[in-house]
Every structure is written in structure tokens, then in C-alpha cells.
C-alpha positions in Angstrom: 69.4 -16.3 30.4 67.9 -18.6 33.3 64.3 -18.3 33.6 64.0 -19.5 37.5 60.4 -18.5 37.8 59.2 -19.9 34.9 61.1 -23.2 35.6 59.9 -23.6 38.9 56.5 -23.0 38.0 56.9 -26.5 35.9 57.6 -28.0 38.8 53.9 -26.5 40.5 52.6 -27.2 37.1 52.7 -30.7 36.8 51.6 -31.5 40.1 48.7 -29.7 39.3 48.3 -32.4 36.6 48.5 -34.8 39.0 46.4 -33.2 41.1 43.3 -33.5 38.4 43.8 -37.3 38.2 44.5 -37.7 41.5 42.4 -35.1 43.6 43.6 -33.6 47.0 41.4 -35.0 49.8 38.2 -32.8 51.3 37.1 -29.5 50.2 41.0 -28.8 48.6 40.5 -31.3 45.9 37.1 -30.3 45.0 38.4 -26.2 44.2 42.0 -26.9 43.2 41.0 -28.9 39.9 39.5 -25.4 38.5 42.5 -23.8 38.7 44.6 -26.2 38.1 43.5 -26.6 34.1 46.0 -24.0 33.9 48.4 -26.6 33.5 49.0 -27.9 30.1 48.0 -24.7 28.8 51.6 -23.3 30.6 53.4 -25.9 29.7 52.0 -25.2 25.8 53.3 -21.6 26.1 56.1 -22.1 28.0 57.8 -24.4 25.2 56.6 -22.0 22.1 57.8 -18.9 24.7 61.4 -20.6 24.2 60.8 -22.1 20.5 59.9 -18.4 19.2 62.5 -16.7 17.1 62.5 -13.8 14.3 65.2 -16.2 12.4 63.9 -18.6 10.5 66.8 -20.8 10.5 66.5 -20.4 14.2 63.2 -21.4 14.4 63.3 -24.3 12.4 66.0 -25.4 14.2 64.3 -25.0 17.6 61.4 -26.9 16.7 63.1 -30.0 15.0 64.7 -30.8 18.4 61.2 -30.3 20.1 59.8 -32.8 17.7 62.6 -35.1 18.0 62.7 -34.5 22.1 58.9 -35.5 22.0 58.8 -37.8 20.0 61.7 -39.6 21.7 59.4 -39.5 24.9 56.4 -40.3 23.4 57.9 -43.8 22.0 59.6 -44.6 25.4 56.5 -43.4 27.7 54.1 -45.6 25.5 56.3 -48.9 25.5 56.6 -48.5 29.5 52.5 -47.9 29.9 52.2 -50.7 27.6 54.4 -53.1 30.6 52.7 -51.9 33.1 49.3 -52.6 31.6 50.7 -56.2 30.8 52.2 -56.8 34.1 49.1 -55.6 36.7 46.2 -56.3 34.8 47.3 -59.0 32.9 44.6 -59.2 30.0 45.1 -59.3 26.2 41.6 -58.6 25.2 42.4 -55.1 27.1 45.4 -54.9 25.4 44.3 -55.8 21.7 41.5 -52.9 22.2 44.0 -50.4 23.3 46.2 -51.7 20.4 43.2 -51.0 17.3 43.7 -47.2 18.3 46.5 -47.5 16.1 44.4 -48.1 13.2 41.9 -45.6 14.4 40.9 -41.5 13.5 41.1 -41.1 17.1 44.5 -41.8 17.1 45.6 -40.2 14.1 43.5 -37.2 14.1 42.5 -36.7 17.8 45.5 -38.0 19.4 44.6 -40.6 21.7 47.5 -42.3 22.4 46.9 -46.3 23.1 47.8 -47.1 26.7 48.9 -43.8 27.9 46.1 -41.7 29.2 48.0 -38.5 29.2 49.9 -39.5 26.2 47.5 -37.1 23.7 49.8 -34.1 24.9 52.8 -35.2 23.4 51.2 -36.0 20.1 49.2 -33.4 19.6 52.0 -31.5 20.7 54.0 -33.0 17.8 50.9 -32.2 15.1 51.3 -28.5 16.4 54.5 -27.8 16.5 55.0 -29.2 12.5 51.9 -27.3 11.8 53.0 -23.7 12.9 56.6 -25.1 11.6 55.4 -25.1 8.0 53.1 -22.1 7.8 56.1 -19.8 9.3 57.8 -20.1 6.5 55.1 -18.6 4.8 53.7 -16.2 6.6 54.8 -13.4 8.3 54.2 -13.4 12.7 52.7 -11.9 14.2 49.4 -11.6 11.3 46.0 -11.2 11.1 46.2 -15.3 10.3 47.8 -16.4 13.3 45.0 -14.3 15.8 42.5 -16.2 13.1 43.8 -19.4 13.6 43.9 -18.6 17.3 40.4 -18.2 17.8 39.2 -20.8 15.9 41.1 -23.0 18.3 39.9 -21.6 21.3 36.6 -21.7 19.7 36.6 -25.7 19.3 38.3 -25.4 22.6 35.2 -24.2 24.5 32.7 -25.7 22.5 34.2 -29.5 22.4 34.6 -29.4 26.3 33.4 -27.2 29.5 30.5 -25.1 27.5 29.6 -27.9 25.6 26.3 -28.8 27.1 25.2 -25.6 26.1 25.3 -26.5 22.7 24.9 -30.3 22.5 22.1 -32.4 24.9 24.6 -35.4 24.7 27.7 -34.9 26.4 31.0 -35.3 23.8 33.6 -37.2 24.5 37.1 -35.8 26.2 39.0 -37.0 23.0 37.4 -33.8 21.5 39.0 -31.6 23.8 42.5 -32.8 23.9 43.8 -33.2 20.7 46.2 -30.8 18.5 43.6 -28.0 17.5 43.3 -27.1 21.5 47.2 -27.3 21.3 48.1 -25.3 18.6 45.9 -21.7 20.1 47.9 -21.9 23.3 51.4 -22.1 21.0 50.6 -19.3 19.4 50.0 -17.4 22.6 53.1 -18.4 23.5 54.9 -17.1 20.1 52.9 -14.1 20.7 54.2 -13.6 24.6 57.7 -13.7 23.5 57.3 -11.3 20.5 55.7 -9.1 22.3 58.6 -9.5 25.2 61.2 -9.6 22.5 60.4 -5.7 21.7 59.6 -4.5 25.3 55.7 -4.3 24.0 55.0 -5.8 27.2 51.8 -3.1 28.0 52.9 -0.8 31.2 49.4 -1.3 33.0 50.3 -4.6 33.4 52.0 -4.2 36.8 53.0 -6.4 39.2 49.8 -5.1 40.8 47.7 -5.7 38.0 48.6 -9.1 37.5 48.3 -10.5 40.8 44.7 -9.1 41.0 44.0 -10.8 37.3 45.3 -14.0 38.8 43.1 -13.8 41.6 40.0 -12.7 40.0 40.7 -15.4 37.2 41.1 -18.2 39.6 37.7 -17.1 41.3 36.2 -17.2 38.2 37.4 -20.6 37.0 35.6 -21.8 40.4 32.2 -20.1 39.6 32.1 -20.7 36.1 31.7 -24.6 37.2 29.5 -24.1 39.2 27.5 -21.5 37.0 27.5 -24.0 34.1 26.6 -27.1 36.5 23.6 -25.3 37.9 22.5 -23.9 34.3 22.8 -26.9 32.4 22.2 -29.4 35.2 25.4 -31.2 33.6 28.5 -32.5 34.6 31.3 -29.8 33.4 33.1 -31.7 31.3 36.5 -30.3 29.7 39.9 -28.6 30.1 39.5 -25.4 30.5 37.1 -22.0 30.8 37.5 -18.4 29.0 39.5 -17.3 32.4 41.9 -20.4 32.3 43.3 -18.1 29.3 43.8 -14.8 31.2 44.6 -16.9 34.3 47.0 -18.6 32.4 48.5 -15.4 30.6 48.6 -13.3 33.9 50.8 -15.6 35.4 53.3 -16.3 32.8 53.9 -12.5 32.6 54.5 -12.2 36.1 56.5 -14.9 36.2 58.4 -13.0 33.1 58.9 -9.9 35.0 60.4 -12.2 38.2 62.6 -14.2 36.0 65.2 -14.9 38.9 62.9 -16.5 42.0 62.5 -19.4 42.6 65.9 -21.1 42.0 65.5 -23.9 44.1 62.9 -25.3 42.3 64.0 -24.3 39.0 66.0 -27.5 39.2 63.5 -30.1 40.1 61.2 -28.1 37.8 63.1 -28.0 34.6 64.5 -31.9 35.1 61.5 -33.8 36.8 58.3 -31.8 35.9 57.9 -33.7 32.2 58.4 -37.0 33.9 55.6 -35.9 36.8 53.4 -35.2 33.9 53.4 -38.1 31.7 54.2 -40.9 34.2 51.7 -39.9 37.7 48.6 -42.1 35.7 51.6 -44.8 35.4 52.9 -44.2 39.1 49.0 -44.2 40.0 48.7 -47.4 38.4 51.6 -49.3 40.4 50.6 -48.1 44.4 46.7 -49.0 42.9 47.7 -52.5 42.3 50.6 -52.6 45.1 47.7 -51.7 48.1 45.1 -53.4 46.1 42.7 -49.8 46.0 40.4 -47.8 42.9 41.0 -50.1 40.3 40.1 -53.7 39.7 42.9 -56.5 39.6 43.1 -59.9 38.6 44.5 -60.4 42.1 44.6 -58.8 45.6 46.6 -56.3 46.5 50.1 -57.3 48.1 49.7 -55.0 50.9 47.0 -54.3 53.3 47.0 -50.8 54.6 45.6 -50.3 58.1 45.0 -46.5 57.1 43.0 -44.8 54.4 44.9 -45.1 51.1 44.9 -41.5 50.2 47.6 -40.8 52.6 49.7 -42.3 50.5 48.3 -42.0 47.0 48.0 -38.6 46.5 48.9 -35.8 44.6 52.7 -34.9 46.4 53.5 -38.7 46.7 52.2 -39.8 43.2 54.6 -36.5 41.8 57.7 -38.3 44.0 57.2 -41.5 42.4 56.7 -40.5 38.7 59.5 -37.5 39.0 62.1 -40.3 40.2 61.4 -44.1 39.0 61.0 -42.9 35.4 63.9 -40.5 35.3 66.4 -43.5 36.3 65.0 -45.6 34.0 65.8 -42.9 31.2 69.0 -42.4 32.2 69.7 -46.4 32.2 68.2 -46.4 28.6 70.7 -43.4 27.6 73.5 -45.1 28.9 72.9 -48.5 27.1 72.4 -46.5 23.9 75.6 -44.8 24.4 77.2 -47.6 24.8 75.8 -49.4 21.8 77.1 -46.1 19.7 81.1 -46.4 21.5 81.2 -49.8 20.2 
């Protein structure tokens, strides 16, 4: 079966990544980055939605070649941040920092990947999936453990990041935040989703209706809470996510669900391009920064002088073209040379 919907929705997905990196201009880039935390957590239960199965074999199955197909792009995605970082800025004292992550706890526990900024998804992805691999065999889903587990997750979730500074007076760092335990909650939602969907337990009230009235009221919500929580705490909200990024998140993948046949001309781009948009736009970022000589600070000027303000050409839509296409060729010239190397 072709999920349309939920494969275009990739597509919007990942630009909304982008678009928290690399804001909209004006009063659009101040709101969108609220809703947009939706992101990773769709792209979390869209891959358990799909890796779910009441067959164990199955399952296992499933989620070796998710493993594998991250891991794969993990390797590849760090080697080409680490030649970028070479080539524009040039300095090995920056590099032999990023480097000593690989001996670090925040590397091996928390998931920040040396080099690649967004690179923490896929490796806490990883840490997840093997996680939830292992326990499965053991016990039986859905289970009082895996809504346990659940919680506790969303629990470090909110605590580590946007409610934080209602707990701690010094702010905690974003490594907190993104690493497998925030992963492994929105998995299991996912799991959950396509149990649930598997037996037609889909609750009736749920309407099309319904749904497009929790996705408005949740994306309302994810605006005030910031600026609830700012003006409370008289903090910077730092963080990826609020207690209605959940049902924001959950709304619209159900939706989607029940409209699994629109949007089939973006189910292509979405399903090919949208994984390359994610991890490569900091990468694609990096390159037009040091090409136009703006945001960041080279060893040399920029190579071309723009007579116009930069952000009409580094935003959210152009960054997305860039990282969608450069990257995807370069795969494909890696997978042909391996090929290759294998015919011989």
C-alpha cells in the first residue's frame, strides 16, 4: 500500500527542520519554529508506523535494515561534514575538538555526533531502534511496560528541554534533549499508531473534524506555551518540544492515515529527498555561508559579494533545494563505484 499523505508530509517535514536552523524572515520565522518541532517527532513515528509488525520474524527483520539503512547514512553524512569543515574553515584545533567527542559520554550516551550538528537523530535513532528490538522479544506489545517506558521518556523529554527552567535556575544544555531516551517515547507512539490501526481501533470520535480542530488548537498552543514559559520564567525556551507537540504531532499523522492517497506529487520528492533535506541543510547552510561570505566567521572573505540581503537566498526553500539535490548525487556516485567494486 502507498502512503501518499504520509510521504509527502516528509517532504513538509524536513523543511520544517530547516526552517528551525534557518528561520523564515519577519514575523513567519518567529511563529513557524513552534510548530515546526513537530518534525523529528513525525519522522520518529513515521519509521516505527512502518517497522511495527505482530511477527516477530518480521519485526526483526524490519528493523535490521533500519539499523543498517542508518547506519550507512550516519557514516557517509559524518565523513562529508567532516570535508566541509576541513575545506571552509580550515582549522585543526576545531577539528581535533570535534574529533575527542569520540572518546566522550556525550557521544556515546547522548549522541552528539562530532561534526554533524543534526547528526544525534540518526544515532539515537540507532540506540532506539536496538533497544525496542531486544525487549520485543520479550515482552508482549502493546503492555503496561511499553506506556511505562513511554512516559518516562517524555518525562526526561520536558524536563531536559522547554520546561526545564522551571526546574533548574541554570539552563541545561541541548545535548540533554536530543539523544535516544527522547527518541525511543515517540517509537513507541508510533508502534502504538499502527497497532491500533492494524485492528481498526482507530477511536470513531476522531473525525476528520476532530482532528483538524486538535491540529489547530495544538499548534496555537505550541505558540503560547513559549510565550507562557518565557514570560513565567523570564528564560529563553530552550528545547524540542511542548506537551501539545505530542497531540499536534498524533493528530496529524492520523489524518494523514485516514487520507492515505493525497498528495502524490509530493510523495515522490518526499519519500526520496526529505532524509537528505534533513541531515544535509546545516551542511548546505555551511557552503552558501562561506560562498557569500555571511553568519559565520571564515578564514577568508566570501567569494561573492551580494548586492541584496542574504536571506533571499539562504533560506529555508533554497537551503531544502540544495541539501535535497547535491547530496543525493553524491550518493548515487558512491553507490555506483561500490557496485562496481562488487562486479569485479
Amino acid at each position: 500500500m502507498r502512503y501518499n499523505s504520509i510521504d509527502a508530509m516528509r517532504l513538509i517535514a524536513a523543511i520544517l527542520v530547516v526552517s528551525l536552523h534557518i528561520p523564515f524572515p519577519s514575523i513567519v520565522g518567529k511563529m513557524i519554529p513552534d510548530i515546526a518541532r513537530i518534525s523529528v517527532p513525525f519522522f520518529l513515528i513515521c519509521s516505527a508506523f512502518f517497522l511495527y509488525s505482530t511477527s516477530l520474524e518480521a519485526f526483526k527483520s524490519n528493523s535490521l535494515k533500519l539499523v543498517k539503512k542508518a547506519t550507512s547514512l550516519l557514516f557517509t553524512s559524518t565523513l562529508i561534514y567532516f570535508c566541509i569543515d576541513l575545506i571552509i574553515w580550515r582549522n585543526w584545533d576545531r577539528i581535533i575538538q570535534q574529533l575527542t567527542l569520540f572518546s566522550s559520554l556525550d557521544f556515546w550516551f547522548f549522541n552528539s555526533v562530532p561534526f554533524i550538528p543534526v547528526g544525534w537523530y540518526l544515532m539515537a535513532f540507532i540506540y532506539s531502534i536496538l533497544i525496542i528490538r531486544f525487549l520485543y522479544k520479550f515482552i508482549p506489545f502493546p503492555s503496561f511496560f511499553w506506556y511505562l517506558t513511554m512516559v518516562i521518556g517524555f518525562c526526561w523529554w520536558f524536563i531536559t528541554g522547554t520546561y526545564q527552567s522551571f526546574f533548574f535556575d541554570i539552563p541545561m544544555p541541548l545535548k540533554y534533549n536530543t539523544c535516544w531516551i527522547v527518541c525511543y517515547p515517540f517509537l513507541i507512539i508510533g508502534m502504538l499508531i499502527a497497532h491500533f490501526f492494524k485492528y481498526e481501533k482507530i477511536p470513531s470520535i476522531l473525525s476528520n473534524k476532530v482532528l483538524i480542530l486538535c491540529i489547530i488548537f495544538f499548534s496555537s498552543s505550541s505558540i503560547a506555551a513559549h510565550f507562557i514559559i518565557k514570560n513565567i520564567t523570564g528564560s529563553p525556551v530552550n528545547g524540542t518540544g511542548y506537551i501539545s507537540t505530542i497531540f499536534l504531532v498524533v493528530a496529524l499523522f492520523i489524518l494523514l492515515l485516514k487520507h492515505i492517497n493525497n498528495g502524490k506529487r509530493l510523495a515522490y520528492l518526499g519519500k526520496n529527498y526529505s532524509m537528505y533535506i534533513y541531515i544535509y541543510h546545516v551542511a548546505a547552510n555551511y557552503l552558501l555561508c562561506a560562498l557569500f561570505g555571511v553568519q559565520f566567521t571564515f578564514p577568508y572573505n566570501g567569494f561573492i559579494n551580494l548586492p541584496f540581503d542574504y536571506t533571499i537566498i539562504i533560506n529555508p526553500l533554497i537551503i531544502s533545494i540544495f541539501a535535497a539535490i547535491i547530496p543525493a548525487y553524491i550518493h548515487k556516485i558512491i553507490s555506483r563505484l561500490i557496485l562496481r567494486k562488487n562486479n569485479k
